[in-house]
N, C-alpha and C positions, 0 to 999 in steps of 0.2 A: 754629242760633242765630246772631246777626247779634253785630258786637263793641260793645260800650258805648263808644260815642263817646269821653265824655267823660272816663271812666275816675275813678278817687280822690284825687287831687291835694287839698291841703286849700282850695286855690279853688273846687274844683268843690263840695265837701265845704261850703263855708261858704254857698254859694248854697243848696245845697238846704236847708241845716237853717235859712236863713230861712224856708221853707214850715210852713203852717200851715191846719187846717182852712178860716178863715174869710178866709185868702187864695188859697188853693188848693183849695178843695172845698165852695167855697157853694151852688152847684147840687146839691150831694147832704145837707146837713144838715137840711133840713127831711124827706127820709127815715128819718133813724138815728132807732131807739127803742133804751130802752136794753133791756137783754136780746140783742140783734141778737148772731149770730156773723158776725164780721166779716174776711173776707181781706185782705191789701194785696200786692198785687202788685207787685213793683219797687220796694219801702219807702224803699231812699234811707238814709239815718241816721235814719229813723224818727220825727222830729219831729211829719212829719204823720200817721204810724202811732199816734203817741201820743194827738194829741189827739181822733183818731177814737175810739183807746180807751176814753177817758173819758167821752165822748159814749154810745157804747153798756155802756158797762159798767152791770151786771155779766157783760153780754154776750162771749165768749170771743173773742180776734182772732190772725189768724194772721199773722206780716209774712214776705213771699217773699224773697229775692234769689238773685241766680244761681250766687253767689259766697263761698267760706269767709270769705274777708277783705270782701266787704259785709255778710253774717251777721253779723261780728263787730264790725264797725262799728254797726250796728242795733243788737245789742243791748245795746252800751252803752250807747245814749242813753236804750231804755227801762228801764233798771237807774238810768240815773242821775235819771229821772223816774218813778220806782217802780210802774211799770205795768209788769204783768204777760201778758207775752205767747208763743205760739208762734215762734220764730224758726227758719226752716228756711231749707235753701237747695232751687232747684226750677227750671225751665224751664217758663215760661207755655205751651208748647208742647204739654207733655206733664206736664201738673203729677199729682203721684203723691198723688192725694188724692180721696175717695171722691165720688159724684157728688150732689147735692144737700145738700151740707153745709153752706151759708153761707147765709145772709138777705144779705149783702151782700156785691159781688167789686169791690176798686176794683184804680185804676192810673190813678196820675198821670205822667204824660210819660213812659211806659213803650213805649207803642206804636209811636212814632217808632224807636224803637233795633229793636224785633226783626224778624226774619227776614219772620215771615208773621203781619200782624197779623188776620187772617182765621183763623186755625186757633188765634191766642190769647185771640180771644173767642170762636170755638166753646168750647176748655176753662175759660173762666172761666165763662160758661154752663151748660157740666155740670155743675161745683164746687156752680151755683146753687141754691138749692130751688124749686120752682116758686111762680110768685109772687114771688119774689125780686126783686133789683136786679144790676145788671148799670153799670158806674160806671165811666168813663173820660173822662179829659180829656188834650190835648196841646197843645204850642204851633204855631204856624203860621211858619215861620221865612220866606216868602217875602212873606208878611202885613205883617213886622215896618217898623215905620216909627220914623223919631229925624230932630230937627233939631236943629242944622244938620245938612244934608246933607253929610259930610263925607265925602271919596273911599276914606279910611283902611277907613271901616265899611262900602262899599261890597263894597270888598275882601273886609275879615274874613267877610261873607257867604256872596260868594262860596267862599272857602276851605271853611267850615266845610259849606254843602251839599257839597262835592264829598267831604269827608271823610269825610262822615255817611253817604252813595250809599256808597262804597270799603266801608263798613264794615257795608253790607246794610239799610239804616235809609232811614226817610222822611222828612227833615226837616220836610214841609211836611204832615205828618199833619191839622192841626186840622180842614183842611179835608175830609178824606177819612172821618172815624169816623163819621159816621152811613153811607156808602156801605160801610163793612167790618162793618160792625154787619149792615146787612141782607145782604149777603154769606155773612156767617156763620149767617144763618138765624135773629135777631132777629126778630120781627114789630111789639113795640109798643115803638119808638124815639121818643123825645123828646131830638132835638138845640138846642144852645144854644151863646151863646159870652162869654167873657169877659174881661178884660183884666187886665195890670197895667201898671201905666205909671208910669215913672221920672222923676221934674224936681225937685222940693226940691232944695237943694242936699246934703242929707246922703243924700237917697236916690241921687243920679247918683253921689256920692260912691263909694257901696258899690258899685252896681252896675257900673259902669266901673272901677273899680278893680279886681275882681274879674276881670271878663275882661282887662283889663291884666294882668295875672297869667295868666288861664288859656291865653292861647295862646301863653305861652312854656314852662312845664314840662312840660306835662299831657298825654296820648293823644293830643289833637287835634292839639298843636304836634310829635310825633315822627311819629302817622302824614299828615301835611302835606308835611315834610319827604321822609319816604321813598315817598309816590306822586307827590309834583312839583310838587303842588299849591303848594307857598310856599316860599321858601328863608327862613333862617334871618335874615337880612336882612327879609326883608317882613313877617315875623311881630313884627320889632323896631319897625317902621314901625306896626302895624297894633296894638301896645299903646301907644306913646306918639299915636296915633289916639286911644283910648278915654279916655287920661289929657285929653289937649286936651278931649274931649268933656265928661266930668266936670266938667274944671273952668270952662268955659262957661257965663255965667249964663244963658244963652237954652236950655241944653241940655233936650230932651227925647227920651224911649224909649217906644215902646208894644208891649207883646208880648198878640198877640192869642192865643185859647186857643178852641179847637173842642170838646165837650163834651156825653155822650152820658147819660144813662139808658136801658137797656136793662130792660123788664118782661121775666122769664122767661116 
């Protein structure tokens, strides 16, 4: 198992719980009926676990994570959105759960982080029922494009792939899930891709702000420092980077996303 990059920091933690089915999972909701038993794999705080819930309920869902303390993260958010779900902890690897159980297996930016993303859609495929769906999206970090072209976020790039490698992870996944899809012995793949993109001034706001924050506390910024990757110093350069970016009227971000349906 590869180590979670970016780890729980509550920066990390505030990005994900902006996600949401109809940001984050538009390629797969013209799929969900309701009834569907649904997995989520790598759930995150669950936000977007919830809203899938609702979608398929009264359909049963199960949200994955690797970890007691992301468990327990998860299921507060669906306690506190009063959906009712499976909260386990598990390794897509070798996930301990019987073989055709779900109508649907997702994992949003999951596959980037593990180890062998080839042997984690083999198991989410077994989980599958036949017939089923097979559901993943990632971002493409080599993809990613912003102007101005500023040196700072050239940098942060660079950092953050070389962290993400040290930590057994694929940054640059979006582009590779239909080639891991059929790898793992998919046959009917339907690949797709889709964006979000950052310019309002309240959305640069959060967004930059956010990584302004995130690579000085967080996983990234401790394991940076201790492979050599950035000293303490550059990582200070490289959030007042983000802040200048933000507050830039011309400022724009594009994060492109690679994105798979898998028929069982």
């Amino acid at each position: 198992m590869a180590t979670y990059t970016h780890g729980h920091h509550e920066s990390v933690l505030r990005s994900h719980r902006w996600r949401t089915a109809e940001n984050s999972a538009g390629y797969l909701l013209a799929h969900l009926s309701p009834g569907d038993r649904l997995l989520d794999v790598g759930c995150g705080p669950a936000t977007l676990t919830a809203d899938l819930a609702e979608l398929v309920a009264p359909g049963r869902v199960t949200a994955l994570e690797q970890t007691d303390e992301a468990v327990e993260i998860a299921r507060a958010e669906l306690l506190a959105r009063d959906v009712d779900a499976d909260v386990v902890v598990g390794d897509v690897h070798a996930l301990e759960l019987a073989d055709d159980g779900y109508d649907v297996t997702h994992a949003h930016q999951v596959l980037q982080h593990v180890a062998d993303p080839v042997l984690a859609l083999r198991e989410m495929a077994r989980v599958t029922r036949p017939g089923g769906l097979v559901a993943v999206r990632d971002s493409d970090y080599a993809a990613f494009a912003w102007y101005p072209r500023l040196p700072g976020l050239d940098r942060w790039l660079e950092v953050y792939q070389a962290v993400a490698r040290h930590h057994g992870g694929e940054p640059d996944a979006g582009r590779r899930l239909h080639v891991w899809a059929r790898e793992a012995g998919l046959t009917d793949v339907t690949a797709s891709a889709d964006t979000w993109c950052f310019v309002d001034p309240a959305d640069r706001a959060w967004w930059g702000g956010m990584w302004a924050e995130r690579v000085l506390p967080s996983r990234l910024a401790e394991t940076a420092r201790a492979i050599g990757a950035a000293t303490s110093g550059e990582l200070e350069e490289i959030s007042q980077t983000w802040r200048a970016w933000a507050g830039h009227p011309d400022g724009w971000f594009l994060v492109p996303h690679g994105q798979v349906l898998a028929r069982v």
